[in-house]
C-alpha positions as CSV (number, residue, x, y, z in Angstrom):
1,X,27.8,3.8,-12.6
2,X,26.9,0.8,-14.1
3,X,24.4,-1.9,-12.1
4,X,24.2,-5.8,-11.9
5,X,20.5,-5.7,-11.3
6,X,19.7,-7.7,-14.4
7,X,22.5,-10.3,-14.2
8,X,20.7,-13.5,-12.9
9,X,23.2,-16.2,-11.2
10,X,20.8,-18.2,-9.5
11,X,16.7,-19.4,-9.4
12,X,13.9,-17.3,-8.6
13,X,11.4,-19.1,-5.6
14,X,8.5,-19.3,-5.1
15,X,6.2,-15.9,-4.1
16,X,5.4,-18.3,-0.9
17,X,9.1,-17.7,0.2
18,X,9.6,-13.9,0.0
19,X,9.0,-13.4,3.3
20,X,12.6,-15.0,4.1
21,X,14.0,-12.6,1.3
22,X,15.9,-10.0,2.9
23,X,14.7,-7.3,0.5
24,X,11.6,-7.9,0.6
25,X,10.2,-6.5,3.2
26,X,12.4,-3.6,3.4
27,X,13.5,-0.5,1.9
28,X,16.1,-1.5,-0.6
29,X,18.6,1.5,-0.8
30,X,19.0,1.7,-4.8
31,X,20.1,3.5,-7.3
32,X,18.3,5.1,-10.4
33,X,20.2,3.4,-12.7
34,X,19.3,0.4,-10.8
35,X,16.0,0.6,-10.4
36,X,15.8,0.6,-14.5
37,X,17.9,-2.6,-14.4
38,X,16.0,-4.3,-12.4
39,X,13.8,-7.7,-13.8
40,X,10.3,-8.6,-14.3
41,X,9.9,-12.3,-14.2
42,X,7.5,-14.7,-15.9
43,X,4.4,-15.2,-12.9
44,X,5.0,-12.0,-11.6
45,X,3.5,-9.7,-14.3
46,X,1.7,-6.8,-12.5
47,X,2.3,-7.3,-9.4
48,X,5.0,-4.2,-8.9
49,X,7.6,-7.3,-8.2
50,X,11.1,-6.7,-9.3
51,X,14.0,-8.5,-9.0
52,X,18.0,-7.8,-8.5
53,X,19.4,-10.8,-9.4
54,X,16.7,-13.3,-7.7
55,X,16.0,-10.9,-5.2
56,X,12.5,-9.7,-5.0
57,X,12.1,-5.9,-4.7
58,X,9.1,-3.9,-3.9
59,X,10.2,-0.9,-1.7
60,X,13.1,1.3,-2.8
61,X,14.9,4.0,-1.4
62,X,16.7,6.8,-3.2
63,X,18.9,10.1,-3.0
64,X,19.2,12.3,-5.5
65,X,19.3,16.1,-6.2
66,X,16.0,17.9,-7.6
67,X,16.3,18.6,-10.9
68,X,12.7,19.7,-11.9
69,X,9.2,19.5,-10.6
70,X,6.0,19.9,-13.0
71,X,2.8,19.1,-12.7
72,X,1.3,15.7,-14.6
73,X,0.2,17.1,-18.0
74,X,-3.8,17.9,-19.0
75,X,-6.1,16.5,-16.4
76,X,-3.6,14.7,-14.2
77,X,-2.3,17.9,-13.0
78,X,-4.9,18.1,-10.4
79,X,-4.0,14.2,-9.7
80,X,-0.1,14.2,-9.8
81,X,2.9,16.2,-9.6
82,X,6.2,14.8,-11.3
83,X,9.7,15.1,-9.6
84,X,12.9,14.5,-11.4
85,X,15.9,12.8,-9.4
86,X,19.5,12.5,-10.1
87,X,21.3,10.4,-8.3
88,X,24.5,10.6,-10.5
89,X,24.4,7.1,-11.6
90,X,23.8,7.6,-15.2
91,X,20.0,7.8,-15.0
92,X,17.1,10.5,-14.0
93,X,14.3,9.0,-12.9
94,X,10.5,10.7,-12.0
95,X,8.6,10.3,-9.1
96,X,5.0,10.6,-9.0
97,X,3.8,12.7,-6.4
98,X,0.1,12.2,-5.0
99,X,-1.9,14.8,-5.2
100,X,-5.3,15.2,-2.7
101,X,-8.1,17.0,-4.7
102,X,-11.5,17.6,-3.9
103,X,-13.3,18.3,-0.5
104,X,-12.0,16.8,2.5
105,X,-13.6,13.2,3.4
106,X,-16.0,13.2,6.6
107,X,-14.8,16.1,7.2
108,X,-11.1,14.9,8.0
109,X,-8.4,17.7,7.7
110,X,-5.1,16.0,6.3
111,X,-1.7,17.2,7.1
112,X,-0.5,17.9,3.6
113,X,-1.8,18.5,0.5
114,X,-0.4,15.3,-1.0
115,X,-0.6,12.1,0.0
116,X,2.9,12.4,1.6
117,X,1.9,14.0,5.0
118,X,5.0,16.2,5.5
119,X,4.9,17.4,1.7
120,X,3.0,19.9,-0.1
121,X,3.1,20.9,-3.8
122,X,2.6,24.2,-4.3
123,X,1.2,25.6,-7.9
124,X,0.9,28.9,-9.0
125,X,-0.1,29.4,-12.7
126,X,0.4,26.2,-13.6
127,X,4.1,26.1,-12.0
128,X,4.9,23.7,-9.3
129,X,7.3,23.7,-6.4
130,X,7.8,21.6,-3.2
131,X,7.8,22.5,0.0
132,X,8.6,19.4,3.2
133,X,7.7,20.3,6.8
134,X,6.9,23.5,5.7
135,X,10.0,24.9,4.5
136,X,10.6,25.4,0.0
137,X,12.6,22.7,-1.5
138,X,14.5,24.7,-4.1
139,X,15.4,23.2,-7.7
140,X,19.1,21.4,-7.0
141,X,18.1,20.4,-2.9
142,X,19.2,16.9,-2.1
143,X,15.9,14.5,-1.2
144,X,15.6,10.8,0.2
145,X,12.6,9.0,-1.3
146,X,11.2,5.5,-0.6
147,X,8.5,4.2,-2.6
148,X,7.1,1.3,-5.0
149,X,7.8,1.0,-8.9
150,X,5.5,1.5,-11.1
151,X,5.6,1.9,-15.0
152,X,4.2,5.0,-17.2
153,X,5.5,4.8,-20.0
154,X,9.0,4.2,-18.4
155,X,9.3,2.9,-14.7
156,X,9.2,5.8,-12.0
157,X,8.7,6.0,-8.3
158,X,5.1,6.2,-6.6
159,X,6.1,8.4,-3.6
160,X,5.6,7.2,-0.2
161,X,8.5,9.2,2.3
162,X,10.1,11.9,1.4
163,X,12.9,13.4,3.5
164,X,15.0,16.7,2.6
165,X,18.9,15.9,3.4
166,X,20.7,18.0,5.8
167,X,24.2,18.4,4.7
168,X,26.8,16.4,3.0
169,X,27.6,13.8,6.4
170,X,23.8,12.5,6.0
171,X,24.4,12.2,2.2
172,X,27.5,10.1,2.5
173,X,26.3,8.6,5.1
174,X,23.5,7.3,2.7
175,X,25.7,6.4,0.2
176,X,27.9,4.0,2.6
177,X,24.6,2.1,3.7
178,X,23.7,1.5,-0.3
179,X,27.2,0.5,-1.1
180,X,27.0,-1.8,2.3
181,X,23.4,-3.2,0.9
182,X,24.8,-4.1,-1.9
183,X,27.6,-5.5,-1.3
184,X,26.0,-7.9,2.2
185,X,23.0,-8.6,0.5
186,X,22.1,-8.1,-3.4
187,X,25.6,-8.8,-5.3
188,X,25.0,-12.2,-3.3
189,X,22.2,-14.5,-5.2
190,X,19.4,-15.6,-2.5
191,X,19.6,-19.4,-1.9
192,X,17.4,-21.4,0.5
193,X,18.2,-24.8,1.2
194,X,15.8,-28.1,1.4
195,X,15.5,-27.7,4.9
196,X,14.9,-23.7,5.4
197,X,12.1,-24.0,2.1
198,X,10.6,-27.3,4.6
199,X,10.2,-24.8,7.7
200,X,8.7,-22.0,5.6
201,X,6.5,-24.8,4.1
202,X,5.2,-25.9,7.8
203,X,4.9,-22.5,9.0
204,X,2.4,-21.7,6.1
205,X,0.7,-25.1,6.6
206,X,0.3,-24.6,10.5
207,X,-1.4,-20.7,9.6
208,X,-3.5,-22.2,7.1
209,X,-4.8,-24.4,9.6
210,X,-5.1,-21.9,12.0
211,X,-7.4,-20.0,9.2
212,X,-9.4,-22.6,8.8
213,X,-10.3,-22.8,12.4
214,X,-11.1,-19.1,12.6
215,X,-13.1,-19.6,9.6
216,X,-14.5,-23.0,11.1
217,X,-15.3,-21.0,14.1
218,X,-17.2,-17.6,12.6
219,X,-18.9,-19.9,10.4
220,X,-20.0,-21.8,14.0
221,X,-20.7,-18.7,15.5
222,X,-22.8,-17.2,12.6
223,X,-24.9,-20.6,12.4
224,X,-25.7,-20.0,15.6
225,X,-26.3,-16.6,15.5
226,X,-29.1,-17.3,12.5
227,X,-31.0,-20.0,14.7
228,X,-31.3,-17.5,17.6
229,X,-32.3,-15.0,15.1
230,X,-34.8,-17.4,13.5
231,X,-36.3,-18.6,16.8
232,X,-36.9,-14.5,17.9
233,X,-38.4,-14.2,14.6
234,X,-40.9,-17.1,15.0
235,X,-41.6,-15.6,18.8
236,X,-42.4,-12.1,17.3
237,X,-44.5,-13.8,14.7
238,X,-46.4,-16.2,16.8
239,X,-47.5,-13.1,19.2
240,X,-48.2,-11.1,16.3
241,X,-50.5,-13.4,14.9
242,X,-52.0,-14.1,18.5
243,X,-52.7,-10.6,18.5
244,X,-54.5,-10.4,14.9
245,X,-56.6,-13.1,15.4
246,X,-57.5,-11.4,18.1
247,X,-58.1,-8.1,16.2
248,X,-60.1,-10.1,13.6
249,X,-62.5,-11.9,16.2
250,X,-63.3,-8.7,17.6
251,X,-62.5,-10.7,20.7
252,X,-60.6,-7.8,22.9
253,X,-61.7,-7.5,25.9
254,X,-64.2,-3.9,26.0
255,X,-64.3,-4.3,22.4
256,X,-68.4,-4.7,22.6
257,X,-68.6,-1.7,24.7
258,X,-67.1,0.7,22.3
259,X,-69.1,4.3,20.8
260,X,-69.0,5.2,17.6
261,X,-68.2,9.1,18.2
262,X,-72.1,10.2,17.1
263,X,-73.2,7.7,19.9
């Protein structure tokens, strides 16, 4: 399976604009062979932003059988585990797997041992294996995984979901809504005209506005909040200082009528 990621037809926009990008806030269902395909583009260096065609990517979603699980080599292993996914398109690709280590944090007791709460990596003598909701995901079990790109060495998969696959309806299933993702939405370029780029351009304007009043305000707010503080301060100091120079007088009253203790 070959994948059109990489062929470019039309401009990128700006980063301002994602937001009216119909893959950018969602989970892009992908391919492996895709996901390698995919562009980095001139402004965007690492910021995890990819690109099929000039659409930017940041989430992905995946299917794909299990072909191995290891732990990360050396030290990592206590860090990472590293899955293996086929997805029959040409290309494996490994997903990094979370790992939590070390005590528990304010005493908080997580749900998983990962930072995937419904999966757990299991190791015994140095051999790793999966287990999601509690039940063993054997070598060859099919798996749904969305998460972000990232590079090591090669690009792989930071983990966020995980989701073991039922039977073969869910699989297809998945395949279908891919197939239909790709064919409504990425083998089209993204094009905004003059007057959709205007709106986004006055909606950004009237939030930025709106930021500067909040600012404007807790600035206002903390202003006041340090000449109320000030003015308590000066109170506290003024009776302070009444009281001292009483102290140093010797001026309190029944202070002339006080015993030494041998008196």
């Amino acid at each position: 399976m070959t994948s059109a990621a990489g062929k470019r037809t039309a401009p990128i926009h700006k980063k301002t604009y994602f937001g009216a990008s119909r893959t950018w806030d969602t989970w892009n269902k992908l391919t492996a062979s895709d996901v390698f395909a995919l562009t980095e583009e001139p402004g965007f260096e690492g910021q995890n932003i990819y690109f099929y065609n000039n659409h930017p990517i940041r989430y992905v979603y995946l299917c794909g059988i299990v072909q191995q699980v290891d732990l990360a080599p050396g030290a990592g292993a206590n860090k990472f585990a590293l899955l293996s996914l086929d997805d029959g398109s040409g290309q494996t690709i490994e997903v990094k797997i979370a790992r939590r280590y070390g005590p528990d944090v304010d005493g908080e007791v997580y749900p998983s041992n990962t930072v995937v709460d419904n999966l757990n990596v299991n190791a015994t003598w140095g051999l790793a294996s999966l287990s999601i909701d509690g039940r063993p995901i054997p070598i060859g079990a099919i798996l749904k995984i969305k998460g972000t790109i990232t590079k090591f060495r090669q690009r792989q998969i930071d983990l966020k979901r995980v989701f073991a696959v039922r039977d073969t309806n869910e699989e297809v299933a998945f395949w279908a809504a891919t197939a239909k993702h790709r064919r409504e939405v990425l083998s089209r370029p993204w094009l905004l005209t003059d007057a959709e780029m205007r709106a986004i351009d006055n909606e950004i304007e009237v939030e930025e506005q709106k930021e500067r009043q909040r600012k404007s305000e807790r600035k206002a707010k903390y202003v006041k909040y340090e000449e109320r503080k000030a003015k308590n301060d000066e109170k506290r100091e003024r009776s302070r200082k009444k009281v001292q120079d009483l102290l140093d007088e010797g001026a309190l009253a029944g202070s002339n009528i006080i015993k030494a203790p041998w008196e």
